[in-house]
N, C-alpha and C positions, 0 to 999 in steps of 0.2 A: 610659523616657527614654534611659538608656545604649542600649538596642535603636536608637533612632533615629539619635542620633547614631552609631555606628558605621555602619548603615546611608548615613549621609550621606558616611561616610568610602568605603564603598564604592563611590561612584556618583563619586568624586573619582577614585579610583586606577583604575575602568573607565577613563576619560577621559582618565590620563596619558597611552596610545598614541598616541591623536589627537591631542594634543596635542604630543608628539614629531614625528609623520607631519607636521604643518600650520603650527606653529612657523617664523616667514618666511616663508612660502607665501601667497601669493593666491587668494584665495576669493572669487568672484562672488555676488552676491544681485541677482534683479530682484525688483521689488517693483512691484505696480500694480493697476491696477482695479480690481476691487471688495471685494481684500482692504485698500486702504487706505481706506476708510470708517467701520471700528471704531474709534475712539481706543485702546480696550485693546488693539487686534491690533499697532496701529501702534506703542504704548509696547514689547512686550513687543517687538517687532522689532528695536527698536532700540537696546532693554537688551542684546540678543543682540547685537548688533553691538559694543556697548562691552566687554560681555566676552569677545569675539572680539580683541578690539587689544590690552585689557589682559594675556593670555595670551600673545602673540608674533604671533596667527595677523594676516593683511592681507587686513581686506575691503574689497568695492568695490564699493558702491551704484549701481545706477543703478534710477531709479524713471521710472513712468509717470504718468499722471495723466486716463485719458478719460473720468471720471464727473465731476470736476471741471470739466472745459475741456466738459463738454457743456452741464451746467449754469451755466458763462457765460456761453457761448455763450448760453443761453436768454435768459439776461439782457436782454443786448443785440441782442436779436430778430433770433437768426439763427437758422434751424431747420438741423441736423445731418443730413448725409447721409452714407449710407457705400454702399460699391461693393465687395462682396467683402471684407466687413472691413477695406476704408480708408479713412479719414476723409477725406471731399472739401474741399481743403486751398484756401479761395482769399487772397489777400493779408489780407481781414476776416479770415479765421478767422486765417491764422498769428500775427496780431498778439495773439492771445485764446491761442492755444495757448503764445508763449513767457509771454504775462504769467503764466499759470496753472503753469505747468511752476517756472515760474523764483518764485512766489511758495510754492508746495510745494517747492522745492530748500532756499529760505535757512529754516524753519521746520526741516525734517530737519535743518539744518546746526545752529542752535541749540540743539536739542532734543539731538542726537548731546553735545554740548559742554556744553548743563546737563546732562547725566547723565558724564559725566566724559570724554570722550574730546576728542581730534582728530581735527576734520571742515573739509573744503572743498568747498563745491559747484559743479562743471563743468559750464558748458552750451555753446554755441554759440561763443560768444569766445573758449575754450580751442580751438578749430577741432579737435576728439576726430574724431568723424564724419567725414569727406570721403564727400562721396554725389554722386549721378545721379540725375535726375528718373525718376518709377516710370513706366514708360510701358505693364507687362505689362495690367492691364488696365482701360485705357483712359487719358483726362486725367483724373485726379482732383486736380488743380491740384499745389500744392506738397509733394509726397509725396514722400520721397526714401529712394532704396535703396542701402545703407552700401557701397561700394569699397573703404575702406582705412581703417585707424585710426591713428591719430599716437597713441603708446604715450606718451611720453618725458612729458608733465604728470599722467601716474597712476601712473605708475614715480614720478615725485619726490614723490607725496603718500606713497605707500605705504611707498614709503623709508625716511619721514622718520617713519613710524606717524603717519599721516592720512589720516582716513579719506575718500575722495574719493566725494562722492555726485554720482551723474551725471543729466542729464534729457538726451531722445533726440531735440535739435534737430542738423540737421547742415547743413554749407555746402558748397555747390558752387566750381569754379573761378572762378567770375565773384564767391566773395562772397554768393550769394544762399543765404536759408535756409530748412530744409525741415524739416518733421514726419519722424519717420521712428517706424516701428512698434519699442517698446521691448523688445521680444521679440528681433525681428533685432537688435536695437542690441548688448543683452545677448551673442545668439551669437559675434558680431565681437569685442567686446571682449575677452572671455575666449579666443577664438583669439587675438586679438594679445598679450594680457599673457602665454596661456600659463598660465595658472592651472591651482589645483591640483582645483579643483572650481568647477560651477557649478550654481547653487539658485534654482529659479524658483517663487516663493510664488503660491499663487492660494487660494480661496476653496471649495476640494473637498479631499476625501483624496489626491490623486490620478486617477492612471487606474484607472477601472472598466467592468467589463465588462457592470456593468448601472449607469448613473448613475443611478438614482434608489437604489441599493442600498450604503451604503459597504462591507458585506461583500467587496462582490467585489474589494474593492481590487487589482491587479496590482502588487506588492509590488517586482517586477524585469520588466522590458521589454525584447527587445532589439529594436536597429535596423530587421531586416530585419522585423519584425513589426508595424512602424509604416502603413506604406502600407495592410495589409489590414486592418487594424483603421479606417483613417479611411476606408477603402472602406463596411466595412460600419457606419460611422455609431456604432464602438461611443467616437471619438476624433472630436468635433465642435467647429464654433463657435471659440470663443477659446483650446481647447485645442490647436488644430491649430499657430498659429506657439508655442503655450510649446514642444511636442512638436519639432515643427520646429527651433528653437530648442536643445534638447539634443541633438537627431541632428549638427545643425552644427558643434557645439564640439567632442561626442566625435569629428568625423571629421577635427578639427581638431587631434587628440590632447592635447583636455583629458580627464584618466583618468574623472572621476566628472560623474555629471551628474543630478540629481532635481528633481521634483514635489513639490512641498511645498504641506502644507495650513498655510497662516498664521494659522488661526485656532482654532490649536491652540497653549497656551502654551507657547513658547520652543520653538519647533517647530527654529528653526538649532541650537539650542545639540544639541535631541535627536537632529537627523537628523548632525552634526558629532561629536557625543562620548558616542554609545552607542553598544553592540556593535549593536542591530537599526535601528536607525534606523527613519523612516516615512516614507511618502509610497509615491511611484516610485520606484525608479532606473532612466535607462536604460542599457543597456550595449551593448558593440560587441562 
């Protein structure tokens, strides 16, 4: 008994440094697709986030939602098409994508706030995003690709220890609004806030070098080693914008940036405040 508790006392005093190092600091989580499907993956996610706030550290949610919004989509008899992993976005869909985004925002918001914290959730009406219609390839209706991020409404949650959960709708100059891929959203933001890390949760160990093998996990990555890896197929699919994604911030000089497996318990807390941490990282 006394063995354990001390043992507990040890994994507290690992954890002072990080806790020193991140203390005021902004820390990024995206969070999306098919790791939010677990309700346990989802609880422990955001138990970690409460006790991210209550410690000093400032995190900053923003979530996806395309297993949801497909399956409304079905709902309402639209079948789903996608063009090089983008969601072909027409005026039907976007009305399906914020209702779904924005009804997954206020339940995170709730959920964050019955478990003890402060939480606000930001979509489109905070105008976060400023985007450009995606024109690389081809029309895929209302798809939008982020230009600039207006910082100043995630600076006053984070300020004030509130934790701001974000969904990845963005508006153009005229007002109009667009789907944007929550991947890119993620990299933008954490360039513009400047964060002290950014943690992109999925549904795998990580990068591996054989994916059907979690051995081979790649435990650290660097940059220059991303292109040839998604050349040769060993970095496919939906890992390409998470990857993407962290090559963008770190070039953005956010210091830290990882792959995270979510469905791994309290995977933030362990990739944040152990000496080995899991997943990826990549580096520059």
């Amino acid at each position: 008994m006394i063995e354990q508790l001390v043992e507990k006392a040890d994994i507290l005093i690992e954890a002072l440094p990080y806790i020193k190092r991140f203390r005021g600091k902004e820390v990024l989580i995206k969070y999306g697709g098919s790791a939010m499907l677990d309700s346990e993956v989802r609880e422990n996610v955001l138990h970690d986030l409460v006790f991210m706030n209550y410690v000093g550290i400032r995190p900053i949610l923003i979530h996806g939602g395309g297993p949801a919004i497909t399956e409304n989509l079905k709902k309402a008899g639209v079948q789903s098409q996608f063009v090089n992993g983008l969601r072909v976005t027409d005026k039907a869909t976007m009305k399906v994508v914020v209702e779904t985004l924005g009804e997954i925002n206020r339940k995170m918001v709730q959920d964050l706030v019955h478990f003890g914290a402060q939480a606000m959730g930001l979509g489109y009406e905070a105008r976060i995003l400023n985007v450009k219609k995606h024109e690389t390839n081809g029309d895929v209706g209302y798809v939008g690709d982020v230009v600039s991020v207006n910082a100043n409404p995630i600076r006053q949650l984070t300020e004030a220890d509130i934790i701001p959960v974000i969904y990845p709708v963005g508006t153009d100059k005229k007002g109009e609004i667009y789907n944007v891929n929550a991947d890119d959203a993620a990299a933008k933001i954490a360039q513009a806030i400047k964060v002290q890390k950014i943690m992109i949760l999925t549904n795998v160990r990580g990068i591996m070098s054989n994916q059907n093998d979690p051995e081979t996990l790649i435990p650290s990555l660097h940059v220059n080693d991303v292109e040839t890896l998604i050349a040769k197929q060993v970095i496919t699919g939906g890992m390409i914008p998470k990857i993407n994604a962290c090559v963008t911030a770190l070039k953005s000089k956010v210091p830290k940036a990882h792959i995270v497996d979510g469905r791994i318990k309290h995977s933030l807390l362990l990739e944040i405040f152990t000496d080995r941490g899991i997943g990826t990282e990549i580096v520059l």
